[in-house]
N, C-alpha and C positions, 0 to 999 in steps of 0.2 A: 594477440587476441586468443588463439588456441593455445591450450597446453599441449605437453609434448606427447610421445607417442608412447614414453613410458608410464603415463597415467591409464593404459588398458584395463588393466583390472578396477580402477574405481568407479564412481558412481558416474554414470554418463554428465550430468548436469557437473558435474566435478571437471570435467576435462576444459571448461572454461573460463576466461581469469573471470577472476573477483566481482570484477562492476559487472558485467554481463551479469552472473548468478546473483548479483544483488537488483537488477533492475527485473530479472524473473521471479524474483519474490514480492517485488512491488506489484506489477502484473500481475499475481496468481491474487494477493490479497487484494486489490482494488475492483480485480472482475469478476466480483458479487455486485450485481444490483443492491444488495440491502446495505453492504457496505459501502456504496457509493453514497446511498441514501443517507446514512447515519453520518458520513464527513461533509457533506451536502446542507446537513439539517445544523451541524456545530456553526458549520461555516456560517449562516445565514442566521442564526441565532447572534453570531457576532459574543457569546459570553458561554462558560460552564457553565454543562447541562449540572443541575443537582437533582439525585430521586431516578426513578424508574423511566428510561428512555423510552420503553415502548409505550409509553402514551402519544408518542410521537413518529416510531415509527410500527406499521399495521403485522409484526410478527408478533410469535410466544416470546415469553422472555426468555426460557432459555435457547431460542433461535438467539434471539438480539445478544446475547450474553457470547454465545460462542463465534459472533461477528464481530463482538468490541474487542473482547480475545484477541483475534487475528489484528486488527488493526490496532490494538496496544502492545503485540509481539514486536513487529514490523516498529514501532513507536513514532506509530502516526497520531495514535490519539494518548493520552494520560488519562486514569483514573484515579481518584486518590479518595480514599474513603472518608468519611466524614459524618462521625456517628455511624447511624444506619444506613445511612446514602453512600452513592460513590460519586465526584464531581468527574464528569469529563468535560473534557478538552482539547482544542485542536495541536498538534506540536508544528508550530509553523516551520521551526527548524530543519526539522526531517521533512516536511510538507515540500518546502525551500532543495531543500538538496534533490528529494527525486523530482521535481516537475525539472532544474537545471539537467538532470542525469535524464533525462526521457527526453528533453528538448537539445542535450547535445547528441544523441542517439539519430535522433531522428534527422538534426543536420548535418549529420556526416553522413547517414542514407540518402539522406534527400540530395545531396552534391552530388554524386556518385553521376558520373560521363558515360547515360546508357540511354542508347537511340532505343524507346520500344514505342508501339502504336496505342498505349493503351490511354 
């Protein structure tokens, strides 16, 4: 789980394997409200958005633009241009791999043999 102690000089988040640093990018990108909002709105739409999202969701667009950003980096969502428009879309694949990475996270914490009161 930790790297070793000769990684000192790099970047803090560096000193831990892979899947940790990959499930803290999940995490930073997902805990935007508006980015919840807009994988919320795909989801539920059931189909690619085509045209200007924020008719949909109540930000500017370039709020909405530098949110789809993050979660087309991360490639949770796809955009793909189309004419003037861009379609987006949910990536169930990547959707699929972090919700199993966040639910095996969490039952290997949640196992964890510790008497507390809380």
């Amino acid at each position: 789980m930790f790297a070793s102690l000769e990684t000192r000089d790099m970047n803090n988040s560096q000193k831990f394997d892979d899947n940790l640093q990959e499930l803290a990018r999940f995490a930073r990108v997902i805990s935007h409200p508006a980015r919840l909002a807009i994988l919320q709105y795909l989801a539920e739409t059931k189909t690619c958005i085509s045209g200007d999202i924020t008719d949909f969701i109540p930000l500017s667009r370039t709020t909405v633009s530098q949110h789809l950003k993050e979660l087309r980096d991360l490639g949770l969502i796809h955009g793909e241009i189309e004419g003037l428009k861009i379609n987006y879309c949910l990536c169930n694949t990547e959707l699929a791999k972090y919700k199993k990475m966040f639910s095996d996270f969490f039952t290997d914490i949640g196992t964890a043999e510790i008497s507390c009161n809380c």
